[in-house]
C-alpha positions as CSV (number, residue, x, y, z in Angstrom):
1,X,18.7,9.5,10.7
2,X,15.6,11.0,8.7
3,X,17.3,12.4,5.7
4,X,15.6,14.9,2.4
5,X,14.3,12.4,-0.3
6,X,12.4,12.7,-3.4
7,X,8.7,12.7,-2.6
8,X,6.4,10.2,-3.9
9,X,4.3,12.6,-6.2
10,X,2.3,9.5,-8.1
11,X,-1.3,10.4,-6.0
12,X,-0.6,14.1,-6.7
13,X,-2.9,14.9,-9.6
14,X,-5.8,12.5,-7.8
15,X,-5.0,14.5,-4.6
16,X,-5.8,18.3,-6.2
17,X,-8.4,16.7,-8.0
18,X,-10.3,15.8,-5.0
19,X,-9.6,19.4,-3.2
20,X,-10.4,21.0,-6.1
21,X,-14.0,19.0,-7.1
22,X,-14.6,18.6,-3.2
23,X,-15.7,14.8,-4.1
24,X,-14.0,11.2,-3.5
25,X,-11.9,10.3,-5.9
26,X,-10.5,6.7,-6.5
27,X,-7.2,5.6,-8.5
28,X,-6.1,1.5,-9.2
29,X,-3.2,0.7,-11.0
30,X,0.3,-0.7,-11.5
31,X,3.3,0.4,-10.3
32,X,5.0,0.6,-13.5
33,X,9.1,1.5,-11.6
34,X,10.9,-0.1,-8.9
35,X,11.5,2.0,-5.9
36,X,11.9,2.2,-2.4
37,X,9.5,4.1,0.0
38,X,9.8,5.5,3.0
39,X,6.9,6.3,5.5
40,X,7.0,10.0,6.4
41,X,8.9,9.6,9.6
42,X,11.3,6.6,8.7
43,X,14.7,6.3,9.4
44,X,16.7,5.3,6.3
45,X,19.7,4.4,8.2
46,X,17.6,2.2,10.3
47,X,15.0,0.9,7.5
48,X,17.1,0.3,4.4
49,X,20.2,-0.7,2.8
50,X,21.4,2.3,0.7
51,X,24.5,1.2,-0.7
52,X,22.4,-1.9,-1.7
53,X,19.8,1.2,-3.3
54,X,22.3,2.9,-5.3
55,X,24.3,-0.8,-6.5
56,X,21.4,-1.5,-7.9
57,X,19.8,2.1,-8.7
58,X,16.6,1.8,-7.1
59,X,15.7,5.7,-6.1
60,X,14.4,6.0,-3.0
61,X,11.1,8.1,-2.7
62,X,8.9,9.4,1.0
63,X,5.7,9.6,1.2
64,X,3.3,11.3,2.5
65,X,2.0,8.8,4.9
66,X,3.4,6.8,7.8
67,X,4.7,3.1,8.4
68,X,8.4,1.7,7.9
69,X,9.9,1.2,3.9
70,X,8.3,-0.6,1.6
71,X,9.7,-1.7,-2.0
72,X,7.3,-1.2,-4.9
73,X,7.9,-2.7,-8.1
74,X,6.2,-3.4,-11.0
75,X,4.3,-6.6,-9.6
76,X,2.7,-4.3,-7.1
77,X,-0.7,-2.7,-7.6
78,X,-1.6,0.4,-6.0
79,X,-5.1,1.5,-4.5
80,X,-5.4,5.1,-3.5
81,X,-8.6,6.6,-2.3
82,X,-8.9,10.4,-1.5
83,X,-11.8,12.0,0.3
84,X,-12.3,16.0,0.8
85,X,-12.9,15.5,4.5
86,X,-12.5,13.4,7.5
87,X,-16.0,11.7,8.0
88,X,-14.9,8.0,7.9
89,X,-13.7,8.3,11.5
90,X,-10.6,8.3,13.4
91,X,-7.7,6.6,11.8
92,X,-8.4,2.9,13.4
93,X,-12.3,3.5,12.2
94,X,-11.0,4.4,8.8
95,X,-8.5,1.9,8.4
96,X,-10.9,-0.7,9.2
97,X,-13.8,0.9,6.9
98,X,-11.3,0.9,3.7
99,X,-10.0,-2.5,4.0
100,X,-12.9,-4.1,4.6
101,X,-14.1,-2.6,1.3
102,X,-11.2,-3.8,-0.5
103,X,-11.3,-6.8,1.4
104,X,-14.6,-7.6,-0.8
105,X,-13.4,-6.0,-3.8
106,X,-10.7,-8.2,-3.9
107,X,-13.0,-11.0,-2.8
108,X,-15.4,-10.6,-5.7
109,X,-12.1,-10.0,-7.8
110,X,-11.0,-14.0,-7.1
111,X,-8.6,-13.4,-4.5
112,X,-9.4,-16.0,-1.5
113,X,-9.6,-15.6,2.2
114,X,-8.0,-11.6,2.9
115,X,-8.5,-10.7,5.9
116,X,-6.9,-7.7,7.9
117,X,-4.2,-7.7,10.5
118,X,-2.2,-5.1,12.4
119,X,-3.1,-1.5,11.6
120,X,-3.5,-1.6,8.1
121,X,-1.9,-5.2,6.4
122,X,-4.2,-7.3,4.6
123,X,-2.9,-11.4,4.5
124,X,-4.1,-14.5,3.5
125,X,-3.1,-17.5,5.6
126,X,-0.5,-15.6,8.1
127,X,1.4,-14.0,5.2
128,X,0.9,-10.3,4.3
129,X,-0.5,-9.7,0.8
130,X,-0.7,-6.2,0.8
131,X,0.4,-2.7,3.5
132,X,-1.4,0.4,3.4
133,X,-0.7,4.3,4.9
134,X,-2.8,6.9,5.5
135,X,-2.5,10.9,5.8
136,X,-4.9,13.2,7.3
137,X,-5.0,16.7,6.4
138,X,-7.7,19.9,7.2
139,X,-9.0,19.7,3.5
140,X,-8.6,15.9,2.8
141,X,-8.2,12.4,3.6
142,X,-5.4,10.1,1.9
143,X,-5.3,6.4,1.6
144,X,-2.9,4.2,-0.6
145,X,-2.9,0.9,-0.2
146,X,0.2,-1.4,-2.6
147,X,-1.3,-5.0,-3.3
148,X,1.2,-7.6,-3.7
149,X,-0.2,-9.4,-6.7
150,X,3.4,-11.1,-7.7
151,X,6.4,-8.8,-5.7
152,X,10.0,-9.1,-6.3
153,X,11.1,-10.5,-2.8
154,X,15.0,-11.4,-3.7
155,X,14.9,-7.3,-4.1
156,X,13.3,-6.9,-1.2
157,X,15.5,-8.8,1.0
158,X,18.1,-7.0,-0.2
159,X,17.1,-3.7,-0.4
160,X,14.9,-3.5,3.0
161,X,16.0,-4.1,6.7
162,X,14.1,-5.8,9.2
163,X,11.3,-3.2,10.3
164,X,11.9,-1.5,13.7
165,X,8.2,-1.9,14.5
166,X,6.4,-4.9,13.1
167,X,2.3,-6.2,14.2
168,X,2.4,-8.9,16.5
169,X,1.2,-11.7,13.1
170,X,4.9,-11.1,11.9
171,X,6.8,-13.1,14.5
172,X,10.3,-11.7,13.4
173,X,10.2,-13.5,10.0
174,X,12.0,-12.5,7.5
175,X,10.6,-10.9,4.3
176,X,10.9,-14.5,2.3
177,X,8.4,-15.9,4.8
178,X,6.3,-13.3,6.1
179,X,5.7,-11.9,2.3
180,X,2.8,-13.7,-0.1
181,X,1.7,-13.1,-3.4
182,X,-1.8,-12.7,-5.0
183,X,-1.3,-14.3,-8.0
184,X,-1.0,-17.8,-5.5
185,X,-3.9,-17.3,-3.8
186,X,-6.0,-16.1,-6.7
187,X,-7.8,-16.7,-9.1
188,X,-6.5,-13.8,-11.6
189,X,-2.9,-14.6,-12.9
190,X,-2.8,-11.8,-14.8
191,X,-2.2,-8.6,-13.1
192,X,-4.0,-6.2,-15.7
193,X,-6.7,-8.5,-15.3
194,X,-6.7,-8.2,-11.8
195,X,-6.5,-4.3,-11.9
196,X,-9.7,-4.6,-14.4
197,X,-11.6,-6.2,-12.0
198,X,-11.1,-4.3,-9.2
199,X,-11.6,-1.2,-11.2
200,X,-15.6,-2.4,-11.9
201,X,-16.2,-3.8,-8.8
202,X,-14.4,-0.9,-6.2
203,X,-17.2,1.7,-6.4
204,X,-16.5,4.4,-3.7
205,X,-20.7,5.2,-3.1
206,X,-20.1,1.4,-1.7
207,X,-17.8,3.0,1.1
208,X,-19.4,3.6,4.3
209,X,-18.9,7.5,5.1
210,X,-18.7,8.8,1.8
C-alpha cells in the first residue's frame, strides 16, 4: 500500500537554486538524522517494518526519486547533483556518466576498487557501498547518491524488509551480508575527512554533459 509521508525536502534549496541560476549545482555532506526513505513509488507495507519505525522513532520520509527504502543515518554521506536540463542522456546513460565520476572521486578520495553494479549501486568486492535515485523533470535533472562510509546495519535489519526487486549481484542476502562500509575499504576513517575530499576533488566541469 503506497501511503502520504513526509517528503524528503534536504535537496530542496540546491534544487531551486539550480532552476533559478539555470547552472549545475553540486551538494556533499552528512546525513546528520536517522530516517527511513522511501522511493517515490514504494510500498511501505511491503518495504518496511513500521511498527519497528515508530518503536524506535525513526520518521519515515519519500523522496522524490525511485528504488525500494533505504535507511540513512548519520554514517551515511549524501552526493546530490542537480542539472537545469536533461543533456547527460537517458537515464541508463546518466546513471552510468555520474557514477563513473564519483567512481574516481571516491578513487582519488582513498576508497579502493568501486565499481558500479545494477542500475545505480556502487560496491566493492560483491558488497554494495553505496545506492543512488534519480528524477527527471522538464526544467531539471536530480541525482542523489547515499555513500555508506560506516552505516548502522543492526538498524537496518530491523527497520527494512527484504527488497521486492533486488539486481542480480545481491543473491537474496540479507542486509548483514550484502551491505559494506567505506571506512573498511578506505583509506579515510574519518567521515568529515572523507566529505573534504570529495568536496575538492568532485568538480562538476569534470562531468561529461555539463
Amino acid at each position: 500500500m503506497k501511503m502520504d509521508y513526509a517528503e524528503y525536502t534536504y535537496d530542496d534549496e540546491l534544487i531551486a537554486r539550480s532552476i533559478a541560476t539555470q547552472r549545475p549545482v553540486l551538494d556533499i555532506y552528512r546525513f546528520e538524522h536517522t530516517a527511513v526513505v522511501l522511493g517515490r513509488g514504494s510500498k511501505s507495507d511491503v518495504e518496511i517494518n513500521q511498527y519497528e519505525c515508530g518503536k524506535y522513532n525513526v520518521p519515515i520520509l519519500r523522496r522524490r526519486g525511485g528504488g525500494c527504502a533505504v535507511l540513512l543515518d548519520p554514517g551515511n554521506v549524501i552526493v546530490s547533483v542537480v542539472v537545469p536540463d536533461t543533456r547527460l542522456g537517458n537515464i541508463n546513460e546518466t546513471f552510468a556518466r555520474i557514477s563513473t565520476w564519483l567512481i574516481d572521486g571516491l578513487t582519488e578520495s582513498g576508497v579502493h576498487d568501486v565499481r558500479r553494479e545494477g542500475i545505480c549501486d556502487l560496491v566493492t568486492g560483491d558488497r554494495k557501498i553505496a545506492g543512488a535515485c534519480m528524477q527527471r523533470k522538464r526544467s531539471h535533472l536530480y541525482y542523489s547518491c547515499s555513500l555508506m562510509f560506516d552505516p548502522d546495519v543492526d538498524l537496518m535489519e530491523k527497520l527494512i524488509a527484504h527488497p521486492p526487486r533486488e539486481p542480480s549481484y545481491r543473491k537474496h542476502r540479507i542486509h548483514r551480508e550484502f551491505i559494506s562500509s567505506i571506512k573498511d575499504h578506505s583509506d579515510v576513517k574519518n567521515i568529515e575527512n572523507l566529505i573534504a575530499n570529495l568536496n575538492s576533488i568532485l568538480v562538476l566541469d569534470t562531468l561529461p554533459g555539463i
